[in-house]
NULOFI-345411 format. One record per residue (C-alpha): residue number from 1; residue in three letters; x, y, z. Coordinates in Angstrom, 3 decimals. Example, Ala and Ser with C-alpha at 12.3 -4.5 7.8 and 13.67 -1.06 7.14 Angstrom:
<pts>
PT, 1, ALA, 12.300, -4.500, 7.800
PT, 2, SER, 13.670, -1.060, 7.140
</pts>
This chain:
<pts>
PT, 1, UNK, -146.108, -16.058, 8.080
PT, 2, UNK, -149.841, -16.678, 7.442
PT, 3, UNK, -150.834, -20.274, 6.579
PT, 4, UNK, -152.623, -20.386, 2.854
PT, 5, UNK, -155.989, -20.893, 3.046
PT, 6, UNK, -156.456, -24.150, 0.817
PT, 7, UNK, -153.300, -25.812, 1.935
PT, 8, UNK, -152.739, -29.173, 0.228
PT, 9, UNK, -152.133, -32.015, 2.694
PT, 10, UNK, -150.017, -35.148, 1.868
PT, 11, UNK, -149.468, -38.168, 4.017
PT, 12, UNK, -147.276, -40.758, 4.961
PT, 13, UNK, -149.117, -44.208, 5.126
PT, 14, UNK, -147.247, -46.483, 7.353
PT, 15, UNK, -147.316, -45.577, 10.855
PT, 16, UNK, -148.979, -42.038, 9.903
PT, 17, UNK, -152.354, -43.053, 8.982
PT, 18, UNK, -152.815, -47.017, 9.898
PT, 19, UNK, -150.891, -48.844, 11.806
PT, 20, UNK, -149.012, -51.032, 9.664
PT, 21, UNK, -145.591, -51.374, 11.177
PT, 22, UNK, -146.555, -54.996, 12.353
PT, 23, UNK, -147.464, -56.174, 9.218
PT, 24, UNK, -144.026, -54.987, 8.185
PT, 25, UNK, -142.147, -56.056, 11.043
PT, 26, UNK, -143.832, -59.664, 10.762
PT, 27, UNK, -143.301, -59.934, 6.402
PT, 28, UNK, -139.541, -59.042, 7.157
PT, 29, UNK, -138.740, -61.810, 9.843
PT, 30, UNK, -140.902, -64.237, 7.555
PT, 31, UNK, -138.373, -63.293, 4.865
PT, 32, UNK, -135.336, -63.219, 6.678
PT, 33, UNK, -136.576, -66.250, 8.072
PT, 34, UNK, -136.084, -67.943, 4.363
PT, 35, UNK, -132.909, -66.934, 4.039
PT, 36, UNK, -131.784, -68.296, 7.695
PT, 37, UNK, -131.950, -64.785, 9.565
PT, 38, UNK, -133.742, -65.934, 12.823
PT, 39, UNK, -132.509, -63.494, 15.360
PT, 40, UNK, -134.424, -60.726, 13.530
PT, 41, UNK, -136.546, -58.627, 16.526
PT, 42, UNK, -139.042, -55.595, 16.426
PT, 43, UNK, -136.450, -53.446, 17.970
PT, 44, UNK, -134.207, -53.688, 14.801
PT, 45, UNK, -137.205, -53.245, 12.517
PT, 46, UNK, -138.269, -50.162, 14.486
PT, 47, UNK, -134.442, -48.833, 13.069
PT, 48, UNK, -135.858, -48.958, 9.701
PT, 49, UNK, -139.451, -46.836, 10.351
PT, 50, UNK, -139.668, -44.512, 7.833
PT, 51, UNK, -137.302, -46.110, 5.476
PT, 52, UNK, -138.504, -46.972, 1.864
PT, 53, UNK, -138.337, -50.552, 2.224
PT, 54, UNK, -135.722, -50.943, -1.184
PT, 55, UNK, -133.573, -49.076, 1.370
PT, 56, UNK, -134.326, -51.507, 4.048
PT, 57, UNK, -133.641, -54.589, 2.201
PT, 58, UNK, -130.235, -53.089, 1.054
PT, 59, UNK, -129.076, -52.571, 4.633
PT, 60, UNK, -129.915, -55.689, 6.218
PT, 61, UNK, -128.798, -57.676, 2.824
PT, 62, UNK, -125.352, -56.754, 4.081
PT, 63, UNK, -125.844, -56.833, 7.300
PT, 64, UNK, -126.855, -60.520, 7.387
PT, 65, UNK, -124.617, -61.291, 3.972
PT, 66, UNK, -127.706, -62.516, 2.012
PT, 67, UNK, -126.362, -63.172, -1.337
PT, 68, UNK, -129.660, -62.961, -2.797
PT, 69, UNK, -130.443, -60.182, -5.317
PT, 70, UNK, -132.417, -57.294, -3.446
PT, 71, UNK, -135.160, -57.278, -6.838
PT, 72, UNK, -135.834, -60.909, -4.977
PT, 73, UNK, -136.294, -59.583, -1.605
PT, 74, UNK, -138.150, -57.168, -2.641
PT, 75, UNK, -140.437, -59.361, -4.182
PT, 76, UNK, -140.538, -61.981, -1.157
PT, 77, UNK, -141.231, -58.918, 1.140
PT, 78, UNK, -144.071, -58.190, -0.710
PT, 79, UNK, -145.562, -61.108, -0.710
PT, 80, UNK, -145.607, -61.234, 2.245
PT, 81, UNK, -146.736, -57.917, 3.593
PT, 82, UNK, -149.829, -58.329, 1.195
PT, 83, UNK, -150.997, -61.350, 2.571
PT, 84, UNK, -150.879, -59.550, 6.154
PT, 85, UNK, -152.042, -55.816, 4.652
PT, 86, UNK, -155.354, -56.809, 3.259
PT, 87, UNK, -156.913, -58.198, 6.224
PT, 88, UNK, -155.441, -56.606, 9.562
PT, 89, UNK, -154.305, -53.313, 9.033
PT, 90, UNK, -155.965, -50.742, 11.598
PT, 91, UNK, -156.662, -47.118, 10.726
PT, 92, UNK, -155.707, -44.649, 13.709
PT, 93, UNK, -159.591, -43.303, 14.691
PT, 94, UNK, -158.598, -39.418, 14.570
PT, 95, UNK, -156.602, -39.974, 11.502
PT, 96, UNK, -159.319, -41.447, 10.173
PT, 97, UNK, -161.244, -38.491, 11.448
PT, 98, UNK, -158.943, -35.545, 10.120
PT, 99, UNK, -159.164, -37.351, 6.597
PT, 100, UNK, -163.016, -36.915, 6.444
PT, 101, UNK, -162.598, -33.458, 7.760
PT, 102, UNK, -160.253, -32.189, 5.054
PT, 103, UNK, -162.296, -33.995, 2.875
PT, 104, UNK, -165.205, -32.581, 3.135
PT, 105, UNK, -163.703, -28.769, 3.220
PT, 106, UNK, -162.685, -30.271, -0.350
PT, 107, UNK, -158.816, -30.261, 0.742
PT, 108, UNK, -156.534, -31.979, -1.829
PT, 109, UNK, -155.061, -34.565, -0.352
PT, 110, UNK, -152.306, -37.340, -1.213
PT, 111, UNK, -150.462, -40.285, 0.294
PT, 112, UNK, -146.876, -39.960, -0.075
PT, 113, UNK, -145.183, -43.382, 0.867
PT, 114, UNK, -142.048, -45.506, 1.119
PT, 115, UNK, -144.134, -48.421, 0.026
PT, 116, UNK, -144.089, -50.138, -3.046
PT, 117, UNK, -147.664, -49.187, -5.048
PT, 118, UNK, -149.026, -52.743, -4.500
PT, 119, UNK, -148.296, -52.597, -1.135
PT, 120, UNK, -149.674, -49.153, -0.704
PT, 121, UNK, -152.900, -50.213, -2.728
PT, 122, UNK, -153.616, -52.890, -0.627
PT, 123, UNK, -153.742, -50.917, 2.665
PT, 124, UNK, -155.585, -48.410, 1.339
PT, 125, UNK, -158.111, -50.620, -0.735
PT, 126, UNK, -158.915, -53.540, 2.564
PT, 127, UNK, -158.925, -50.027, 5.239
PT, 128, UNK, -161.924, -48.278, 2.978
PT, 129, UNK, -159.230, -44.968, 2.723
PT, 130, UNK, -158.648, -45.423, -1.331
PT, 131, UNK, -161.824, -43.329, -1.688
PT, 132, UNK, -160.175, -40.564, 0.027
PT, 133, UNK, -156.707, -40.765, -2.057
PT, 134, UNK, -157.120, -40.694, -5.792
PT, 135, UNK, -153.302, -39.280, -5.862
PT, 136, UNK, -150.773, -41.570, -4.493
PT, 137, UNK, -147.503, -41.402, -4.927
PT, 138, UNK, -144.860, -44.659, -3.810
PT, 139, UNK, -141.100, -43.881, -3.267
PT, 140, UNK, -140.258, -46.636, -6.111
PT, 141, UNK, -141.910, -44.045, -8.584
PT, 142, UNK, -139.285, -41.461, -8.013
PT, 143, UNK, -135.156, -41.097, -7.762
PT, 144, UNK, -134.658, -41.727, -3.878
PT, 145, UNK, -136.915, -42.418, -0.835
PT, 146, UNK, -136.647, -40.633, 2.183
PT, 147, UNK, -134.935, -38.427, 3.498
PT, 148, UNK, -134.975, -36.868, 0.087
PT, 149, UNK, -137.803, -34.945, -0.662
PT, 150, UNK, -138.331, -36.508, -3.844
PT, 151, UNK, -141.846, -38.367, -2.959
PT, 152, UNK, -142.946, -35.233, -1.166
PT, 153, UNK, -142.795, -33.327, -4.487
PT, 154, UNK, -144.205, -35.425, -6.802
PT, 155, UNK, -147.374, -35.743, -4.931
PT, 156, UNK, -147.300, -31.836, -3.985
PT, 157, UNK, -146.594, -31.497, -8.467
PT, 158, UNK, -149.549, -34.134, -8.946
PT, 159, UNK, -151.756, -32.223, -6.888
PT, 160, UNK, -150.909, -28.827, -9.118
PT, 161, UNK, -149.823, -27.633, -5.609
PT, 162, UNK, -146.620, -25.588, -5.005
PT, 163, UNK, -144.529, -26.475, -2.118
PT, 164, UNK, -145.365, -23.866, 0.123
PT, 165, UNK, -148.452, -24.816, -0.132
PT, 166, UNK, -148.319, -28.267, 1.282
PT, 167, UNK, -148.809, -29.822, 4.972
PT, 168, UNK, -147.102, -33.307, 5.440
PT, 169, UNK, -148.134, -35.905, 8.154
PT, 170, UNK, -145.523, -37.874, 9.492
PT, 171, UNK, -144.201, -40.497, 11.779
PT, 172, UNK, -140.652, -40.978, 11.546
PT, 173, UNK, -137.778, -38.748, 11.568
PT, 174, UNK, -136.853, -39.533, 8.228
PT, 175, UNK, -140.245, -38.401, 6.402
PT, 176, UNK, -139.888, -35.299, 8.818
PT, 177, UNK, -136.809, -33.833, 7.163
PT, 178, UNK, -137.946, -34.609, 3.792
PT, 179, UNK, -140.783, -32.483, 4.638
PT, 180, UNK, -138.273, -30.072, 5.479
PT, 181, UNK, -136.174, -30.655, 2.369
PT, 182, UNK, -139.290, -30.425, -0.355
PT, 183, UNK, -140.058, -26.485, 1.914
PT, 184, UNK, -142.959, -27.797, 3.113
PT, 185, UNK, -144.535, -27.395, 6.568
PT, 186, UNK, -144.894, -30.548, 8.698
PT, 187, UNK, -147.339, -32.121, 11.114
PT, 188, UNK, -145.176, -35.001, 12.931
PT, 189, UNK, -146.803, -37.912, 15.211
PT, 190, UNK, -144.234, -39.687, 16.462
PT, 191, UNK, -144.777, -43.344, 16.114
PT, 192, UNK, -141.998, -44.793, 17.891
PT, 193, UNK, -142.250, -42.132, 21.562
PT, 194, UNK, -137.975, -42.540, 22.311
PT, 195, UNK, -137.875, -40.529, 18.526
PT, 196, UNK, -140.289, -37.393, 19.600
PT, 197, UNK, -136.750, -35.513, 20.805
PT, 198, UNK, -135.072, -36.506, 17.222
PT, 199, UNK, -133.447, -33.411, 15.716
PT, 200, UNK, -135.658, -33.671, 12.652
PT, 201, UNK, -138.764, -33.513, 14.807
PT, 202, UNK, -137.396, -30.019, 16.313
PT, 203, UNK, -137.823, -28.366, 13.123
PT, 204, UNK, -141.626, -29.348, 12.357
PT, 205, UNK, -144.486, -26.771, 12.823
PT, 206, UNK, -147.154, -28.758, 14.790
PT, 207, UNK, -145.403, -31.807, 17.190
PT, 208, UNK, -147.529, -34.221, 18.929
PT, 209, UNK, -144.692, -35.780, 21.498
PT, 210, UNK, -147.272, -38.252, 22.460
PT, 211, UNK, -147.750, -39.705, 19.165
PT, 212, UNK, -151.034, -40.646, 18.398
PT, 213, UNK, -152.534, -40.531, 21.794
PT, 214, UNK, -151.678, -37.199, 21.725
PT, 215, UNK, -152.737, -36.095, 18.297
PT, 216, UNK, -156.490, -34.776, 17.899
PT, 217, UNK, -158.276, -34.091, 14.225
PT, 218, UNK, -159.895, -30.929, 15.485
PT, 219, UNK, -157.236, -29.614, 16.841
PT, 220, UNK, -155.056, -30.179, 13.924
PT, 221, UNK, -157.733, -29.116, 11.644
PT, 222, UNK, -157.910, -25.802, 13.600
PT, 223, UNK, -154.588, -25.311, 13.757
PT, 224, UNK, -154.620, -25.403, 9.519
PT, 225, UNK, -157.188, -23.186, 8.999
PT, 226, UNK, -156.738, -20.612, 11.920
PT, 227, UNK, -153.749, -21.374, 13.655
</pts>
């Protein structure tokens, strides 16, 4: 099948374009921290990557019996991530890089996140990006997060793009099958390396095993427009 020729390209934010998994990792065990979690480690945030973080909170709310209404720990989370978001958040370089290619080919383009709109503002506003992504689209503004397809295709319906039509960037397995799910081809960069031979990363069109040392904006633009 021949790829369209003005493809619309939506990505995932955290761990796709800028590396924000710290931030998240560190606002969690802050939180849990306030509720007397203190063995919380980045191993069993990296279980979560690719989760919208409602889901997140839900899980380890049981988990660690936290009687506290999950609204509240959303809002605590939050906070915190926000403090940490709008002053050390990196952007990968060639992400960075394939942006301002597809933007200048005039590419429409969208960020399609787990992330709560604040939160997603924030990175987007203190990493320069926001001029790049007029349409963005947060899991909280649809029925269900992740592996769904539903954030994939509301930003593919703001975009007046059909599904077919779309490439997805992504990170986690998670955001890979609900690439799959919305029919839409994907573009997957593992972030965590010991997920690259995940199931859901078998069935992507374009697989950088290497994660983002491996991935490359011209060769991922090429592949777009003449692979």
């Amino acid at each position: 099948m021949s790829h369209p020729r003005t493809p619309a390209v939506l990505f995932d934010l955290d761990g796709t374009l800028v590396d924000s998994e710290p931030n998240y990792y560190e606002a969690g065990r802050r939180l849990l921290a306030e509720y007397g979690v203190a063995d919380f480690g980045w191993e069993r945030h990296t279980d979560f990557i690719g989760i919208g973080t409602r889901e997140t909170l839900t899980e380890l709310r049981s988990e660690y019996r936290i009687t506290a209404p999950v609204d509240e720990l959303l809002t605590g989370k939050n906070r915190h991530y926000l403090e940490l978001a709008r002053t050390s958040t990196a952007v990968f370089p060639q992400m960075r890089a394939f942006v301002e290619l597809l933007y200048t080919r005039g590419v429409p383009m969208a960020v399609a996140s787990g992330s709560s709109p604040a939160m997603i503002a924030a990175v987007l506003e203190g990493t320069g990006l926001d001029r790049f992504f007029p349409t963005v689209v947060s899991a909280e503004e649809v029925p269900l997060g992740k592996p769904a397809p539903d954030v994939f295709l509301e930003a593919a319906r703001r975009l007046g793009a059909a599904p077919g039509d779309c490439v997805v960037l992504e990170d986690a397995p998670p955001g890979a099958a609900a690439a799959r799910a919305a029919g839409m081809r994907c573009i997957a960069v593992p972030y965590v390396a010991a997920t690259a031979d995940d199931p859901a990363f078998a069935a992507v069109d374009l697989l950088y095993p290497g994660g983002q040392e491996d991935f490359s904006a011209r060769a991922a633009y090429d592949w777009l427009f003449d692979g």
